[in-house]
C-alpha positions in Angstrom: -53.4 38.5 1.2 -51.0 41.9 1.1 -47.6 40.7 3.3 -45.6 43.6 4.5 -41.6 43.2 4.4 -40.8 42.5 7.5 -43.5 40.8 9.4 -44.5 37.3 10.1 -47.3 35.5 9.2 -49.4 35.2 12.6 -51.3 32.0 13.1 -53.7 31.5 15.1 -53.3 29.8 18.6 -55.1 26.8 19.3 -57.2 27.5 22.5 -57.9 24.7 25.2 -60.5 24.8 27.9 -60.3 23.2 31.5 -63.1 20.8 32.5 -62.2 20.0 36.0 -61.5 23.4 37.4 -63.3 22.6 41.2 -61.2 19.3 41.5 -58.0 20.8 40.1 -58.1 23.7 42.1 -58.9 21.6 45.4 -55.5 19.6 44.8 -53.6 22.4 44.0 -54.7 23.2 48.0 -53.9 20.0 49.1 -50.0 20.9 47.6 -49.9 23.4 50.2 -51.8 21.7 52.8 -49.2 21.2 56.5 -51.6 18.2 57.7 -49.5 15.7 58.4 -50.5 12.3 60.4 -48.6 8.7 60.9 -50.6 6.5 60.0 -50.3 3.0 62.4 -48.1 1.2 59.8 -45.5 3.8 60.2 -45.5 4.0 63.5 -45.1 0.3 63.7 -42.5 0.2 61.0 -40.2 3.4 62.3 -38.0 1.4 64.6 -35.6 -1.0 62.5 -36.6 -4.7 63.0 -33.9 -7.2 64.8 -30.5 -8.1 62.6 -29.8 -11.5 61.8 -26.8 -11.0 60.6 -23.2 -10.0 61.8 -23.4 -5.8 62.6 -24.1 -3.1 64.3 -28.4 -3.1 65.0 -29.6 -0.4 63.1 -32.2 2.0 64.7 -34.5 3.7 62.6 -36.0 1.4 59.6 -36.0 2.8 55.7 -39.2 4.2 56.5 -38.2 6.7 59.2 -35.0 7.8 57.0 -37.4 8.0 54.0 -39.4 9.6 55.6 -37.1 12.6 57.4 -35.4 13.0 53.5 -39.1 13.6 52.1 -39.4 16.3 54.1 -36.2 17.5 54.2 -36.7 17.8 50.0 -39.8 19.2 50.5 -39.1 22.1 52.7 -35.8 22.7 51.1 -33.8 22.1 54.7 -30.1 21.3 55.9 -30.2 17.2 57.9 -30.0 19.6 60.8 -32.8 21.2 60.7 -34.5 18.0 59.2 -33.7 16.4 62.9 -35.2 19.1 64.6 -38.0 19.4 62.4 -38.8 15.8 63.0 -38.3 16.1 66.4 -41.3 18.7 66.7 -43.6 16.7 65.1 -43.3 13.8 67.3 -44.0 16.4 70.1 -46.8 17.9 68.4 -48.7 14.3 67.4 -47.3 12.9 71.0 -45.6 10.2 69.2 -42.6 8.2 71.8 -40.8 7.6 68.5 -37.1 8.0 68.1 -35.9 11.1 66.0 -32.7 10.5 63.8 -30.0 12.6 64.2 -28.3 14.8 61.2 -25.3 12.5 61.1 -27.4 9.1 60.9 -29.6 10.8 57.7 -26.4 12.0 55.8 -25.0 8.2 56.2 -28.2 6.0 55.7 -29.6 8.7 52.9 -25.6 7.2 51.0 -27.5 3.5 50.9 -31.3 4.1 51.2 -32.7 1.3 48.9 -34.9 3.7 47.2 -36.9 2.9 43.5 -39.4 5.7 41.7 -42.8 5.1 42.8 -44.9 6.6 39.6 -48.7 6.9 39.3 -49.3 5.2 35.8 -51.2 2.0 34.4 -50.9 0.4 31.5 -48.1 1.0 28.4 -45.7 3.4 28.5 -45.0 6.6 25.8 -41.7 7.5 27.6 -40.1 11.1 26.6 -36.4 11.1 28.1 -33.8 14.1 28.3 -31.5 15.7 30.5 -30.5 18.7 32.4 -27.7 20.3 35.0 -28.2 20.7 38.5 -26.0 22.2 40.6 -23.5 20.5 43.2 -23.5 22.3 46.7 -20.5 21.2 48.8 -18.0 22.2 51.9 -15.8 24.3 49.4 -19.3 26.2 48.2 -18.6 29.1 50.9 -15.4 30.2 49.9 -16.9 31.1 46.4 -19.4 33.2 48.2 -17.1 34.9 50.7 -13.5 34.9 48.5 -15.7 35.7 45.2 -13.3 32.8 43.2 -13.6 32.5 39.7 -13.8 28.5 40.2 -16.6 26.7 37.7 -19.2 25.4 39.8 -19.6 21.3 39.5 -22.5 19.7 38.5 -24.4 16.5 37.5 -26.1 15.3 34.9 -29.8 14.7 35.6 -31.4 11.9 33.0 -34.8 11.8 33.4 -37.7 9.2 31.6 -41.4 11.0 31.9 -44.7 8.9 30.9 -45.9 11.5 28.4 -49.8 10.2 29.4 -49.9 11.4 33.3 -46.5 13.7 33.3 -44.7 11.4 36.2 -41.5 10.4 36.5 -40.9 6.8 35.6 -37.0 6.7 35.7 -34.1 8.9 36.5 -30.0 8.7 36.7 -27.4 10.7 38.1 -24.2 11.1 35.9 -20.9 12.7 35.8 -21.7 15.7 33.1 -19.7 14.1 30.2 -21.8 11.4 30.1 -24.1 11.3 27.1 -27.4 11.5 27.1 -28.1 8.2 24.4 -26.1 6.1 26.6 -28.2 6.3 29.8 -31.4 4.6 27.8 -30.7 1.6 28.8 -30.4 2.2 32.7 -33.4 4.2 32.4 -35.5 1.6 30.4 -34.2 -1.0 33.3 -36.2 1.4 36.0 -39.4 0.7 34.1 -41.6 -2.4 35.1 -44.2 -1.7 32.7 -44.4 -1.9 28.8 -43.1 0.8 26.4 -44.8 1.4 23.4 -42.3 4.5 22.2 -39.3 6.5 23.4 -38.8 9.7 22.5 -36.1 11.7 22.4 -34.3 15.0 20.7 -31.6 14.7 18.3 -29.0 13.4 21.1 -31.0 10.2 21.0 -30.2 9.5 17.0 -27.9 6.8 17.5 -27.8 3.2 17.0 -27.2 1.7 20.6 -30.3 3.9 21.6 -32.4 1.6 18.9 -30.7 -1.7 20.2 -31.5 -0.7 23.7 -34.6 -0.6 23.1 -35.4 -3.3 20.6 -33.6 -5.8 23.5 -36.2 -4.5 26.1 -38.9 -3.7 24.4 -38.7 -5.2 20.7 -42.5 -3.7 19.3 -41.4 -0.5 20.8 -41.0 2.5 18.3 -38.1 4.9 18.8 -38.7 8.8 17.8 -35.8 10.8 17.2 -35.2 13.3 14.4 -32.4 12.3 12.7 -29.5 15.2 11.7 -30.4 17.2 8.6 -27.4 14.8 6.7 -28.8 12.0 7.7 -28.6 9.0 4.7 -30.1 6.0 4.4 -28.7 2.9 5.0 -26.9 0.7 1.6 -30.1 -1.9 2.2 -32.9 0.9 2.8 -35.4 -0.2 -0.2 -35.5 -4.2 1.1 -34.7 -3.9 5.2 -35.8 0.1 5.8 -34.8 0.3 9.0 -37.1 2.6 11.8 -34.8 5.5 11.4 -34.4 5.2 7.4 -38.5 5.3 7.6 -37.9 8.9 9.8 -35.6 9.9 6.9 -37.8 9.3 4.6 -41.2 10.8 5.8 -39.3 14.1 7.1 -38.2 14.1 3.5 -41.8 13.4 1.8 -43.8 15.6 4.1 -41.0 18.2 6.0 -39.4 18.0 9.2 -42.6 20.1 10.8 -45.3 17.6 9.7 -43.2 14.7 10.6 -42.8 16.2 14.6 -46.6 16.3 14.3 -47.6 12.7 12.8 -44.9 11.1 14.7 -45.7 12.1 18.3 -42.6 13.9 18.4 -44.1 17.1 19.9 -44.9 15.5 23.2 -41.3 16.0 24.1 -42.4 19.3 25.2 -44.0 17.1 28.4 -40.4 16.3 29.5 -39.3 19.7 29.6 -42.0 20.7 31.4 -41.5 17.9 34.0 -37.6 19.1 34.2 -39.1 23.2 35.0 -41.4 21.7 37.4 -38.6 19.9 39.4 -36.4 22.9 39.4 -39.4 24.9 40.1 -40.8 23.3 43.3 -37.6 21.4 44.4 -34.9 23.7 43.4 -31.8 23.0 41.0 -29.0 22.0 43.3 -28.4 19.0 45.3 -27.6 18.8 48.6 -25.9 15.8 49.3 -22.0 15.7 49.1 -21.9 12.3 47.9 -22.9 10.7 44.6 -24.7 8.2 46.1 -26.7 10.4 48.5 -27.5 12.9 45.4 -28.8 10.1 43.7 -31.1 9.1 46.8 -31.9 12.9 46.8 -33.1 12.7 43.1 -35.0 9.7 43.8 -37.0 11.1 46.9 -37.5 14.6 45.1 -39.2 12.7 41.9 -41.1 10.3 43.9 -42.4 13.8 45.7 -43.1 15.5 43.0 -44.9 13.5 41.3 -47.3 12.3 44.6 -47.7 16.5 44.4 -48.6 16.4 40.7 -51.2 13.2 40.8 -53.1 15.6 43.8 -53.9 18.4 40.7 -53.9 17.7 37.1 -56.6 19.9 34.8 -58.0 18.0 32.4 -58.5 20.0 28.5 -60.7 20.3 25.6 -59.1 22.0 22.7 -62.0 25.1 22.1 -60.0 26.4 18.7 
């Protein structure tokens, strides 16, 4: 085969066919579908039940508060407008149900007992990374209007992704100089089911991110590529541990192969599962407190991934 200087070798893409194109494309209408109903559960649960203990009796239950930040995250909307939007759906369903006001979803939204809610069964491949998002607070205006040269805050989004259905199984909010291998272990404590393999990019390489899983999940297998240094350790040829064995396959068969064989190459599910949050829920928070963000990431995930069970194409590789 003649090779001109110059130009790469092009190899062919591999082609992949969808096989459920009448059901995918009917929950891809449900994602935009306004039908909205309470069902009689809700109703019952929207008012708090009666304290027993010493305090003020709270009004609205978690549900209702829930409820007003789902849609506040889904339409992208300031508490104010998530009151009066509320508001017009009791009027328009005839519901005699309280509406919460802005101020009472910005405090409960700082303490909403909240937990990921993901659609999966069974073991767990979990691909885990991070990203920025964007802080939006009171002092956010005078950068618009006064044009200052200010760095804009952020957090650190960490995010755990079952790499079988593409939901959300775990997420944490950080400060942004808090590394990514360290937030395993909080993510890993979000996961009620079994993990059969973490997966991570080079910034997972370390040694507490192998103990962290081992103590939860000690048949687990961690896959990280390890640095292009990396050695083996004094012991390798009678205790190889599961990084020397990384080493050592990326250095029989090449670092491509190894991303191949070792299931590495799902990672690209993760990143795909951080676009699609930016994409349909945006890449700032809202809240001005960490503990409200961190409800706000919750909500969003759990949101997003009721939005991504409704459409999912199913494949067959063609070429």
């Amino acid at each position: 085969m003649k090779h001109h200087a110059g130009h790469r070798h092009q190899f062919p893409r591999a082609r992949y066919r969808v096989t459920n194109w009448a059901a995918y494309e009917a929950g891809l209408r449900q994602r935009g579908s306004l039908t909205i109903w309470f069902s009689t559960e809700a109703v019952q649960a929207w008012r708090a039940a009666p304290r027993t203990t010493r305090g003020g009796q709270l009004r609205y239950s978690a549900v209702a508060i829930e409820t007003a930040l789902t849609l506040r995250a889904l339409f992208r909307l300031a508490f104010r407008q998530t009151e009066g939007l509320i508001g017009s759906l009791m009027q328009l369903l005839r519901l005699d149900l309280p509406v919460p006001d802005h101020t009472t979803l910005s405090r409960r939204a700082r303490n909403l007992a909240v937990r990921i809610r993901p659609q999966t069964t069974g073991p767990l491949h979990l691909l885990v990374d991070s990203t920025g998002l964007k802080l939006s607070g009171p002092g956010e205006w005078q950068v618009e209007k006064h044009g200052s040269k200010k760095r804009r805050s952020w957090r650190k989004f960490h995010i755990g992704v079952d790499a079988r259905t593409g939901q959300i199984a775990a997420v944490e909010l950080t400060p942004p100089d808090v590394d990514d291998a360290s937030q395993v272990g909080p993510l890993l404590d979000q996961v009620s089911a079994p993990v059969k393999s973490l997966v991570g990019d080079g910034a997972y390489d370390r040694t507490d991110v192998y103990v962290a899983v081992a103590a939860r999940h000690p048949e687990a297998a961690v896959i990280a590529p390890p640095r292009a240094d990396a050695v083996f350790r004094v012991v390798v040829e009678t205790a190889p541990t599961p990084r020397d064995r990384h080493i050592q396959a990326i250095a029989e068969m090449g670092r491509i192969a190894w991303q191949r064989t070792s299931g590495y190459n799902a990672r690209a599910k993760v990143e795909a599962a951080i676009a699609r949050y930016k994409q349909v829920i945006g890449n700032r928070l809202r809240a001005h407190s960490d503990d409200g963000r961190r409800t706000e990431l919750i909500i969003a995930s759990t949101l997003l991934n009721r939005m991504f069970g409704l459409a999912r194409p199913t494949y067959v590789r063609v070429a």
